[in-house]
VMD Tcl script that draws the C-alpha trace (Angstrom):
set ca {
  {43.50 -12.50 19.07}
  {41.19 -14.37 20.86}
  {39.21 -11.19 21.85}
  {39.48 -9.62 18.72}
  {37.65 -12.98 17.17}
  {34.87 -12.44 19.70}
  {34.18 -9.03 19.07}
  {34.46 -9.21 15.88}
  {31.51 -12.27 16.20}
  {29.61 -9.52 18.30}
  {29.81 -6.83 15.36}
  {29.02 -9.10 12.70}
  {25.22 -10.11 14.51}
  {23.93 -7.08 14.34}
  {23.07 -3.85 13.49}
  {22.51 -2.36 16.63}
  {25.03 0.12 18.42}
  {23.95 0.05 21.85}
  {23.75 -3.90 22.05}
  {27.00 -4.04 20.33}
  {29.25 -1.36 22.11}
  {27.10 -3.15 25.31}
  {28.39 -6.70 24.46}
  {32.05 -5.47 23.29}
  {32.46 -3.51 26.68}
  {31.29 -6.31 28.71}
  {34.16 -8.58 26.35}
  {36.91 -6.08 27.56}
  {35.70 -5.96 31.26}
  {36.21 -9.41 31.84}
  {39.25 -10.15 29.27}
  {41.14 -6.65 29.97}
  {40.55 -5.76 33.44}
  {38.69 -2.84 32.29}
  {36.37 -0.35 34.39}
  {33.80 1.10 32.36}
  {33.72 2.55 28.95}
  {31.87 4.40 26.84}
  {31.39 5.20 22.38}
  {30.96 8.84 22.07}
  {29.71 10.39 18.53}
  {29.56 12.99 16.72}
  {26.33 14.81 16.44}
  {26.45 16.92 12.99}
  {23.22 18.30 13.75}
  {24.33 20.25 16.22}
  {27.99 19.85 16.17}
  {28.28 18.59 19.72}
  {29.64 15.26 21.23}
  {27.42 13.20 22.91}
  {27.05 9.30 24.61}
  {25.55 6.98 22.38}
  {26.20 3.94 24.38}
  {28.23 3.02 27.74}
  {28.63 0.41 30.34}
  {29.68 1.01 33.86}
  {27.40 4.19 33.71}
  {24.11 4.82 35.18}
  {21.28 6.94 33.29}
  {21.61 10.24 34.50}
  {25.76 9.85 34.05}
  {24.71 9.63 30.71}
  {22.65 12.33 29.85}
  {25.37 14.28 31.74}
  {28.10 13.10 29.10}
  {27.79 15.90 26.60}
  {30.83 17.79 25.69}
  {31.86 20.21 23.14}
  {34.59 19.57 20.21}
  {38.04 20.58 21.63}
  {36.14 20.38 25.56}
  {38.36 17.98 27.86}
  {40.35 14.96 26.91}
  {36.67 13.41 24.96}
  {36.48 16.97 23.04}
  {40.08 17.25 22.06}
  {40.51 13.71 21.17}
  {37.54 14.25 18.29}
  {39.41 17.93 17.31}
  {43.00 16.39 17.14}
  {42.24 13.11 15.79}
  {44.63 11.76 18.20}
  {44.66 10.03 20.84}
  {45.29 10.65 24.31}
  {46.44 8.49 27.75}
  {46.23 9.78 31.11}
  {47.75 7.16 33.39}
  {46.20 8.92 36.46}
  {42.66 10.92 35.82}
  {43.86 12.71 38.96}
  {46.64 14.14 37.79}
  {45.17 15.38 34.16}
  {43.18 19.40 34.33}
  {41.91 18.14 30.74}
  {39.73 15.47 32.55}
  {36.86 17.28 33.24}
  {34.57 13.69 34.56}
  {31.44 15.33 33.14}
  {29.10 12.42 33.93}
  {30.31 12.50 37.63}
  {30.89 8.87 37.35}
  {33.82 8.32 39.39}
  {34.50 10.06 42.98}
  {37.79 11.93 42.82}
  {37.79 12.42 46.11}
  {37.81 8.99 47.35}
  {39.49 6.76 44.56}
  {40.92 3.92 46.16}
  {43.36 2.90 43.31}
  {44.90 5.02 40.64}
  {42.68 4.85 37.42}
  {43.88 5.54 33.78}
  {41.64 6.89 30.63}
  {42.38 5.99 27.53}
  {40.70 7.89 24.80}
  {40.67 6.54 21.25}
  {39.84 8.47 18.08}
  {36.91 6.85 15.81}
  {37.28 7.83 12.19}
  {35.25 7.29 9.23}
  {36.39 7.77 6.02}
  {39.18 9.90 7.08}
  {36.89 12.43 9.81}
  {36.59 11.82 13.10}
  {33.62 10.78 14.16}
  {33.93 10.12 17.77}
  {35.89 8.23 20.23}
  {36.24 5.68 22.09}
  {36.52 5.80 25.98}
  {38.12 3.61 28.98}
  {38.59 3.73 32.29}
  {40.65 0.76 33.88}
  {43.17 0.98 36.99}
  {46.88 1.69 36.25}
  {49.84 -1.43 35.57}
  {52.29 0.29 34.29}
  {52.96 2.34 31.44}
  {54.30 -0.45 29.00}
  {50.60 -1.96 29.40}
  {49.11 1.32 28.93}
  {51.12 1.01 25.56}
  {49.50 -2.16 24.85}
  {46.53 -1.25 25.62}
  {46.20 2.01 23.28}
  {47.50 -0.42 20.36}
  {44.63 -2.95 21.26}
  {41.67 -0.23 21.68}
  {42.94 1.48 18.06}
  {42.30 -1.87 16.74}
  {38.64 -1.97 18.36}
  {38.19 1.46 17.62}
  {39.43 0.24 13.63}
  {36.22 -2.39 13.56}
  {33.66 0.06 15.38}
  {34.00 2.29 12.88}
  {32.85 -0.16 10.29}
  {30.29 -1.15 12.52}
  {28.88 2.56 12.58}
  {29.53 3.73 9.10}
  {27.41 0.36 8.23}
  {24.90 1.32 10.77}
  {24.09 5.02 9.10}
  {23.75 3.70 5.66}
  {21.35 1.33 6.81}
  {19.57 4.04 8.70}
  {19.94 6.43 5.63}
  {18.32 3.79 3.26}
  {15.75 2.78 5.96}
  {14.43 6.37 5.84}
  {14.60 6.52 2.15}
  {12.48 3.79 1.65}
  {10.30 5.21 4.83}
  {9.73 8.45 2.95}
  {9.37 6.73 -0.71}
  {6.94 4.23 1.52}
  {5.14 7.37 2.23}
  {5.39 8.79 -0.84}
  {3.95 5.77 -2.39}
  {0.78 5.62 -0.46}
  {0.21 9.38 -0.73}
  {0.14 8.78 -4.26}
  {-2.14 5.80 -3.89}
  {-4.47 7.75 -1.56}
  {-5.06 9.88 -4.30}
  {-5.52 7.74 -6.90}
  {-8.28 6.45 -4.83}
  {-10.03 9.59 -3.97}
  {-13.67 9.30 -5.14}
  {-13.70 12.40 -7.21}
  {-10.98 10.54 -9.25}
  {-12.74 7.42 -10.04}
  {-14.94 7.74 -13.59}
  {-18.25 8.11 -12.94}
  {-21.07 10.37 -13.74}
  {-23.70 8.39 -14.35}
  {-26.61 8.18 -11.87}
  {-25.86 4.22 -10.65}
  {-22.22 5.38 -10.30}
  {-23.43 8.22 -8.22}
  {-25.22 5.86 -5.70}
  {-22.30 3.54 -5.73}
  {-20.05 7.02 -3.97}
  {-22.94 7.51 -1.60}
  {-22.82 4.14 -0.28}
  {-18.91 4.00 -0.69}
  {-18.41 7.44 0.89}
  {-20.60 6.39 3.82}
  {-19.21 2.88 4.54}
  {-15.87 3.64 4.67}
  {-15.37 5.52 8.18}
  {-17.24 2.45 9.22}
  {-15.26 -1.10 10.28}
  {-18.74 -3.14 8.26}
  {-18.09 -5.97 5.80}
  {-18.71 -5.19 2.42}
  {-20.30 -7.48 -0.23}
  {-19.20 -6.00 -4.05}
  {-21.55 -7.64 -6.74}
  {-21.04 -6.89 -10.36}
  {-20.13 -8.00 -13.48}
  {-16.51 -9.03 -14.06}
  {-14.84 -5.85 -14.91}
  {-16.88 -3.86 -13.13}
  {-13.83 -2.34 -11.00}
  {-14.77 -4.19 -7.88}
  {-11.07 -4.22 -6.71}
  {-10.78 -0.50 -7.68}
  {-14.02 0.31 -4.91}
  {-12.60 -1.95 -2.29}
  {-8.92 0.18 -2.65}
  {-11.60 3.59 -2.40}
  {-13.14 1.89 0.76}
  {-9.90 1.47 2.63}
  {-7.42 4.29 1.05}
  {-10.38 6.49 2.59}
  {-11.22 4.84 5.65}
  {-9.01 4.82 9.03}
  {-6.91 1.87 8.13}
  {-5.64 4.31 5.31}
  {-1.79 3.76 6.69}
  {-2.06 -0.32 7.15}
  {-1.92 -3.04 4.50}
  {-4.74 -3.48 1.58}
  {-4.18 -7.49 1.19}
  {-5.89 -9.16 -2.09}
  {-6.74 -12.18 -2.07}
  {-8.26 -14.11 -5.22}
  {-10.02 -17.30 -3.61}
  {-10.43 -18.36 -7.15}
  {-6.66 -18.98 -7.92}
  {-6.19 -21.64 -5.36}
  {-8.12 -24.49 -3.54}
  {-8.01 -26.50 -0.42}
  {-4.68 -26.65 1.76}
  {-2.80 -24.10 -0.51}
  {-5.87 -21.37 -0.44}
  {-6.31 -22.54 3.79}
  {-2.74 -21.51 4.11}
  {-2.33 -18.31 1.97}
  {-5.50 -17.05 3.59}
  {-4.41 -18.59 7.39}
  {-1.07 -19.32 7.47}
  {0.85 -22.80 8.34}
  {3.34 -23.75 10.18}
  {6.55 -26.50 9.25}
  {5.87 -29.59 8.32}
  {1.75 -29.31 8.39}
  {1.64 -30.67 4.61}
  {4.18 -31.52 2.17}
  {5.72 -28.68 1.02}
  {5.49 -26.79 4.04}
  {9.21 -26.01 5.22}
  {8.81 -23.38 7.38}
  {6.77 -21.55 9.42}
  {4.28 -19.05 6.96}
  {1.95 -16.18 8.06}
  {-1.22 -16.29 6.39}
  {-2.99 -12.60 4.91}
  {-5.41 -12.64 7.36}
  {-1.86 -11.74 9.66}
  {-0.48 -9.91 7.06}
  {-3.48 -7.86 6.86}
  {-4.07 -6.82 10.71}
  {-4.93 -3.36 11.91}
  {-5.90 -3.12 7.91}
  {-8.30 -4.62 4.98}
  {-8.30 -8.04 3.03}
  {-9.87 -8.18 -0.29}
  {-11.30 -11.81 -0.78}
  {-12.05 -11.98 -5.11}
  {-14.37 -14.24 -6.37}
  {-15.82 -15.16 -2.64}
  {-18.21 -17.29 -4.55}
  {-15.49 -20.32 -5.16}
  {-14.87 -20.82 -1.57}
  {-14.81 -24.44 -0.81}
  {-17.23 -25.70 2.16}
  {-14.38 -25.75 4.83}
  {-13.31 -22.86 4.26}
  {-16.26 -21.18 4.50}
  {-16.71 -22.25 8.05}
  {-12.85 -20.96 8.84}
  {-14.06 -17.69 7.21}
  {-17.44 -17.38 9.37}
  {-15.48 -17.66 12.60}
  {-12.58 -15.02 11.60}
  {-15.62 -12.60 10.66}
  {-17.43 -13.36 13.84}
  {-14.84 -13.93 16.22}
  {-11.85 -12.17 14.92}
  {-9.62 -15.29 15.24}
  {-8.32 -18.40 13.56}
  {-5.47 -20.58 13.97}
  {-2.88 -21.56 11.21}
  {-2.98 -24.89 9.27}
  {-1.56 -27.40 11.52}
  {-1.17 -25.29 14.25}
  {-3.47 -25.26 18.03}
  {-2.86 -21.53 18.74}
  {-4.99 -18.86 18.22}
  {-4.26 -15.96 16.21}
  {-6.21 -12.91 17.00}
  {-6.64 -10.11 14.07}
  {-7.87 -6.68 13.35}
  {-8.98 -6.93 9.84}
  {-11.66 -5.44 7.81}
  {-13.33 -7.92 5.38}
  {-14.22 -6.77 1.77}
  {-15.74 -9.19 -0.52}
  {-16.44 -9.57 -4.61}
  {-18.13 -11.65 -6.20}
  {-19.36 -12.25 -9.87}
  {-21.46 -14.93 -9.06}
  {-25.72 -14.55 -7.76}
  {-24.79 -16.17 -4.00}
  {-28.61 -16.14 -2.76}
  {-28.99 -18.36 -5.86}
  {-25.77 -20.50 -4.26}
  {-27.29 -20.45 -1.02}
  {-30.57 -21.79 -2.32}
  {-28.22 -24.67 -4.45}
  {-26.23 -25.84 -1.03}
  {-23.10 -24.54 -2.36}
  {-22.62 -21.61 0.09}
  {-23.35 -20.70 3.79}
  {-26.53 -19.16 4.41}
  {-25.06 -18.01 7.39}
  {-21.45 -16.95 5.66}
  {-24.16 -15.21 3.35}
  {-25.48 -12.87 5.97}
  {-22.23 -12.09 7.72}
  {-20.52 -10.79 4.13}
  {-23.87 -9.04 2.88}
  {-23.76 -6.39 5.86}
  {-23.36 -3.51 3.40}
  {-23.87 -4.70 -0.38}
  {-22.77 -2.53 -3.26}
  {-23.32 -3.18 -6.62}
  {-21.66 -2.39 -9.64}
  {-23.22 -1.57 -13.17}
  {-22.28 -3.49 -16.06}
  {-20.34 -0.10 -18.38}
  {-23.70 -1.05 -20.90}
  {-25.83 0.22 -17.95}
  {-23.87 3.63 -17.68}
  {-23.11 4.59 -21.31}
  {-22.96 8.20 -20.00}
  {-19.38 7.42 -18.61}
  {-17.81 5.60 -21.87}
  {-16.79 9.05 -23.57}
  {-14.61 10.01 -20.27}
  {-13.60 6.38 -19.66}
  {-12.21 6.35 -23.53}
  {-10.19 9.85 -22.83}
  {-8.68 8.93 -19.42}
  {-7.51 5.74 -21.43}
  {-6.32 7.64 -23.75}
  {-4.31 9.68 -22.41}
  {-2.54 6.79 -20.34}
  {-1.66 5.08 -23.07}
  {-0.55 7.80 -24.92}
  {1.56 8.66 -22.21}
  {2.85 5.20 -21.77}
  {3.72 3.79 -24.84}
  {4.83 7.54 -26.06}
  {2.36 7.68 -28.85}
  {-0.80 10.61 -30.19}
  {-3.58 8.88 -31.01}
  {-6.52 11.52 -30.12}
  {-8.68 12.42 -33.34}
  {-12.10 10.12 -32.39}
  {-15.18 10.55 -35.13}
  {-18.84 10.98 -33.81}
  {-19.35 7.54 -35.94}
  {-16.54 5.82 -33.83}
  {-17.83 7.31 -30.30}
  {-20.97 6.10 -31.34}
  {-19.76 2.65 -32.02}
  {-17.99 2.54 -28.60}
  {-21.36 3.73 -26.90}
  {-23.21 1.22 -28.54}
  {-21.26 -1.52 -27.69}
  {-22.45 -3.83 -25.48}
  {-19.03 -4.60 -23.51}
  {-19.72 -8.03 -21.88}
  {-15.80 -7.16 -20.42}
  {-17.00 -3.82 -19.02}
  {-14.67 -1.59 -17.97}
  {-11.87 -3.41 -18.37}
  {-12.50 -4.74 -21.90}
  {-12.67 -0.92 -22.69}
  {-9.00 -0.54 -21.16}
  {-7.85 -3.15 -23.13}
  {-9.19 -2.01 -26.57}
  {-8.29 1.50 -26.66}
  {-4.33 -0.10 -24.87}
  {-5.01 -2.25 -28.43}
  {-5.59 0.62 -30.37}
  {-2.77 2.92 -29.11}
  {-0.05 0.44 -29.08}
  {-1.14 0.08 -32.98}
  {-1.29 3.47 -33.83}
  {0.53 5.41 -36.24}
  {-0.81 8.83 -35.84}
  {-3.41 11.10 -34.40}
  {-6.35 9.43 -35.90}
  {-8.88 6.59 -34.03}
  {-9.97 4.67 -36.75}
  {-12.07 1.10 -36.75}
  {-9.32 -0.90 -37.49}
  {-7.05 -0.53 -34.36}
  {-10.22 -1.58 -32.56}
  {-10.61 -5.54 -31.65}
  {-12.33 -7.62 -33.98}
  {-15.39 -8.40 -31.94}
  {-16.23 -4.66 -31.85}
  {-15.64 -4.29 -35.41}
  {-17.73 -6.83 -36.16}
  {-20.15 -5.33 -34.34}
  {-20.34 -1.99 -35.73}
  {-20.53 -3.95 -39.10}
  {-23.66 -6.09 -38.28}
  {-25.22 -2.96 -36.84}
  {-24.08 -1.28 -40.07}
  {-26.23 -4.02 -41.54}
  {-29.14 -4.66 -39.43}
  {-30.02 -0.87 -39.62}
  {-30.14 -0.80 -43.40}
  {-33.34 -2.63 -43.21}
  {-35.18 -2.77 -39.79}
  {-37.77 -1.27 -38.96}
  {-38.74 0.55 -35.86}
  {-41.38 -2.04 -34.66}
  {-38.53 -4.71 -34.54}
  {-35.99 -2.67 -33.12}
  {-38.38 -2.47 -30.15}
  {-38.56 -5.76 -29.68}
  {-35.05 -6.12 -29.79}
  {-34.46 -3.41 -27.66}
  {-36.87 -5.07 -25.07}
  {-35.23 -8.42 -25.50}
  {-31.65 -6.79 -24.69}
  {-32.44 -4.89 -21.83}
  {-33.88 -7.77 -20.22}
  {-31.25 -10.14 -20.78}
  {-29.01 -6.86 -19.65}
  {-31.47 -6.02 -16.42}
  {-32.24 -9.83 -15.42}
  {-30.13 -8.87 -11.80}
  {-32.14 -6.03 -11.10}
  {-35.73 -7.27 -10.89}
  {-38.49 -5.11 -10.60}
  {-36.51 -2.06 -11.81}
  {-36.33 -2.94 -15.87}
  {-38.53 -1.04 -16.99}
  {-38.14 2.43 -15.36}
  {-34.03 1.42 -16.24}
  {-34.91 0.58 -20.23}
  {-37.35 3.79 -20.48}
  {-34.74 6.20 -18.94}
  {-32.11 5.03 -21.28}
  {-34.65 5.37 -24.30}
  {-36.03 9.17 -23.05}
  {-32.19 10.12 -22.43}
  {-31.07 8.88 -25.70}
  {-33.87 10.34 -27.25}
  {-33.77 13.88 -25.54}
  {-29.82 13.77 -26.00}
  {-30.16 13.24 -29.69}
  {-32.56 15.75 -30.30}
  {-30.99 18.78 -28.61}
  {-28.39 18.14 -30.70}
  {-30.17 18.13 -33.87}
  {-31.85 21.16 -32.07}
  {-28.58 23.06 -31.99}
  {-29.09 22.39 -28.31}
  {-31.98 24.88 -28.54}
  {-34.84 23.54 -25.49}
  {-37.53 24.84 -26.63}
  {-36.63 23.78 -30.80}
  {-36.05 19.98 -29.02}
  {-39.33 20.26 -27.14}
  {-41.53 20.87 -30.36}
  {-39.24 18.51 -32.53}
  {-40.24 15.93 -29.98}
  {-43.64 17.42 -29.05}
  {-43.86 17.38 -25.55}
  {-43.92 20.51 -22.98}
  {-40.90 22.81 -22.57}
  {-41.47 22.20 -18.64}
  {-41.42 18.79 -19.39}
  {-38.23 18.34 -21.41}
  {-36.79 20.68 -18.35}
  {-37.29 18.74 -15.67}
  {-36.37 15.22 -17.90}
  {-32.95 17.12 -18.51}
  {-32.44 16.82 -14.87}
  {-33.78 13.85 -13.61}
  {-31.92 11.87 -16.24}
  {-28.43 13.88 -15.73}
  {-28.47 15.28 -19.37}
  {-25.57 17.96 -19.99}
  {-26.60 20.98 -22.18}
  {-25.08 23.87 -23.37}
  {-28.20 26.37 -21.73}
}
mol new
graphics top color blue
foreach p $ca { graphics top sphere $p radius 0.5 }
foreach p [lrange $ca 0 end-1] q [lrange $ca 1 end] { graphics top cylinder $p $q radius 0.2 }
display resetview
C-alpha cells in the first residue's frame, strides 16, 4: 500500500510519461527487487509497438525495442490482452530480448519477465514490462497482481496525457489559425485608404516594417494609430511573437512601472507575487506604448534605457532583465511642444522619433469616407443581422462634409448607431447621432443665405484651424481640396464628359487632365 501511495504521488505531479514511468520504475527497483522495466505503446500511426520510456536500458537498447503486434511475449501480450509470466527468460522461445539488454549467455541468476497488458477504455494500448530475478512462483503470483494494479493507474496517467496533447494541438492549430487570420486583417491592401496622405502613410509603413526602428505614430485620436502599429508588426519578422498594448494613459506611477516592468513579491503593497512586466511578455516581439505623451518623468528615464540598452530590471528587484522588443509609440499630443514645456525628455524625444508617421485627421482624406461608410456597413449588417444599405447622395454628402473631430472611429460608431436602429434598407438622418444632424441642419441653414465671399473666409478659417499641425503645407492642402471638389463636382454635372467639365469650368482640357491625376480623381473615361 505503501508503494501504491507513492506512485500514485508520482502520477498525480505531472504530466509527463517519461519522468513518470522513470520515477515509478526507480519506486519498484528499490521497493520490489526489480531489474529493469520498461512502458511499451501502441503506435496507431503505424500500428507497431514501440518504447516510450524505460529504466535499466541504455539508448541504443531502446531504439532496438520495436516489435510488431502478436511478435514475442511484448507483441502477444498487446494482441491477447493478457498477460503473460515467464519465470525463466531462458527457458521461453517467445522471448525474443530485442533490445539485447540482457546476456543470455552469461546470466548469473535466473531472471523472470513479467508482461502486463495496458488498456484504455477497453483496447489495449500497450504493456507494461519487468525483468526481476526469480523467488518462487507464489511471488511471481504476487507480483502479476501488484503490476496489474500499476498497470490500472498508468493507464489513467496516459489516457490523461493524450487528451492533454490532443487539446494542446487544438489550441496550437486554432493559435495558428488565429494569427493567420490576424495577418490578414492587417495586410496593407486591406486597410481603407485611397487618399493621397493615406498612400504615403503605406510607403513609410511598408518600408519600416522589415526594419527593427522605433516608430513614433502622431495623429488625431481616432486616427487608427493602433490599427498601423498591428500593420507594422503582423508584416514585419516578429509576425509569429506577441503584439503587447500598452495604454500609458490608464495607469500612473508604481502600477504603470510594474505593468510595463514587472515586480516582484512584496515590492509595494499589493504585490503578492512575483509579476512579469510587458516589456517580458513582449520579447522576441512588439510593444505598443498609447498615449506616450502621459509618461511620468521616471518613467521616462526607465523607458530611455530599455530603448537604448535593451534592459531593465523589475520594480523592487536588482537583476537585469534583458529583452528583444520592438518599440512602437502613439501619441495625440504635439511632444516637441512638451519638450520645449519640460514635461518630456528631449532625449526620450529623439530615441522614439526614429521613424515618425503621421496620421490624417478622416476631414483631411474625405476621399476615403464613402468606402469607410460601406466596410462599416457591411459589418454591422453582418453583426447585428440587419439591411440597412439604401444611402441618398444628400446623406453621403452630409457624411463627407462632416467635420469628424472623432475621425475614424466616430464614423464606426455612427453608422454601428445607425444599424443597430434600423428597421429596413433605408439610411436616413435620423439613425445618425445628434451632433451630425445638427450639423447637416445648420449647414442646411447657413447655405440658404451666404454668400460665396464669406464662405471663403470660412473655408480659410477651417482649414487652418484643421492644418495648424502641418505648417507650411496649408495652402497647397486647402487649394487641392477646393480644385478636387471643384473638378469632382463638375464632371459630374458634365455627365463625366472631360472636355464638357473643362469648358464648364474654363480652363484647358490638358489642364483638367493632368489635375485628374495629380489629385487622384476617379472618372468614368
Amino acid at each position: 500500500m505503501a508503494t501504491l501511495t507513492d506512485i500514485g504521488q508520482v502520477l498525480s505531479s505531472t504530466l509527463d510519461l517519461h519522468k513518470a514511468f522513470t520515477q515509478i520504475m526507480q519506486i519498484l527497483i528499490k521497493k520490489l527487487d526489480m531489474m529493469r522495466g520498461s512502458l511499451v505503446l501502441l503506435d496507431e500511426s503505424s500500428g507497431g509497438l514501440r518504447i516510450e520510456a524505460a529504466v535499466g536500458f541504455k539508448p541504443d537498447e531502446i531504439e532496438r525495442g520495436v516489435y510488431a503486434v502478436g511478435e514475442g511475449v511484448t507483441g502477444s501480450v498487446v494482441a491477447t490482452g493478457r498477460p503473460r509470466i515467464i519465470p525463466d527468460i531462458r527457458k521461453e522461445p517467445d522471448f525474443l530480448n530485442r533490445t539485447v539488454a540482457r546476456d543470455m549467455d552469461d546470466l548469473k541468476a535466473v531472471i523472470s519477465f513479467l508482461c502486463i497488458p495496458i488498456k484504455i477504455e477497453g483496447r489495449v494500448a500497450g504493456s507494461l514490462c519487468v525483468d526481476k530475478a526469480f523467488v518462487s512462483d507464489e511471488q511471481l503470483v504476487i507480483d502479476q497482481t501488484f503490476l496489474t494494479i500499476v498497470a490500472a493507474l498508468l493507464s489513467q496517467a496516459i489516457q490523461i496525457n493524450r487528451m492533454v496533447m490532443r487539446q494542446k494541438e487544438e489550441l496550437l492549430e486554432e493559435n495558428r489559425q488565429l494569427r493567420d487570420q490576424v495577418r490578414d486583417r492587417y495586410k496593407f491592401e486591406n486597410i481603407i485608404g485611397d487618399s493621397p496622405v493615406m498612400h504615403e502613410v503605406f510607403a513609410t509603413v511598408g518600408q519600416v516594417a522589415n526594419s527593427r526602428a522605433t516608430v513614433l505614430l502622431l495623429g488625431e485620436t481616432g486616427t487608427g494609430k493602433e490599427m498601423i502599429a498591428k500593420a507594422i508588426h503582423y508584416n514585419s519578422p516578429r509576425r509569429d511573437k506577441p503584439f503587447i498594448r500598452v495604454n500609458c494613459g490608464a495607469l500612473s506611477g508604481t502600477l504603470l512601472e510594474s505593468e510595463l516592468f514587472g515586480h516582484v513579491k512584496g515590492s509595494f503593497t499589493g504585490a503578492i507575487r512575483d509579476k512579469i512586466g510587458r516589456f517580458e511578455a513582449a520579447d522576441g516581439g512588439t510593444i505598443f506604448l498609447d498615449e506616450i505623451g502621459t509618461l511620468e518623468p521616471q518613467l521616462q528615464v526607465k523607458l530611455l534605457r530599455v530603448l537604448q540598452e535593451r534592459e531593465f530590471e523589475r520594480v523592487g528587484d536588482t537583476q537585469t532583465v534583458k529583452v528583444d522588443v520592438r518599440v512602437i509609440a502613439a501619441t495625440n499630443v504635439d511632444l516637441q511642444e512638451e519638450v520645449a514645456r519640460n514635461n518630456f525628455r528631449e532625449d526620450l524625444f529623439y530615441r522614439l522619433n526614429v521613424v515618425s508617421i503621421y496620421l490624417p485627421p478622416l476631414r483631411n482624406r474625405r476621399e476615403d469616407i464613402p468606402r469607410l461608410i460601406d466596410y462599416f456597413l457591411d459589418k454591422y449588417n453582418a453583426i447585428n443581422n440587419r439591411c440597412l444599405k439604401r444611402i441618398s447622395r444628400e446623406m453621403v454628402s452630409i457624411l463627407l462634409r462632416y467635420p469628424w473631430p472623432g475621425n475614424v472611429r466616430e464614423l464606426e460608431n455612427a453608422i454601428e448607431r445607425a444599424v443597430v436602429l434600423s428597421s429596413g434598407e433605408d439610411f436616413t438622418e435620423d439613425l445618425l447621432p445628434l451632433s451630425v444632424q445638427m450639423f447637416a441642419a445648420q449647414r442646411r441653414s447657413d447655405h440658404s443665405s451666404e454668400s460665396i465671399e464669406a464662405l471663403s473666409r470660412r473655408l480659410a478659417d477651417q482649414a487652418i484651424a484643421d492644418y495648424e499641425l502641418r505648417e507650411g503645407e496649408i495652402y497647397q492642402l486647402l487649394i487641392d481640396q477646393v480644385e478636387r471638389a471643384l473638378i469632382d463636382r463638375s464632371l459630374a454635372k458634365c455627365g463625366g464628359v472631360k472636355t464638357k467639365a473643362a469648358d464648364f469650368l474654363g480652363i484647358n482640357r490638358n489642364t483638367l487632365n493632368k489635375k485628374v491625376k495629380d489629385l487622384g480623381i476617379q472618372t468614368a473615361e
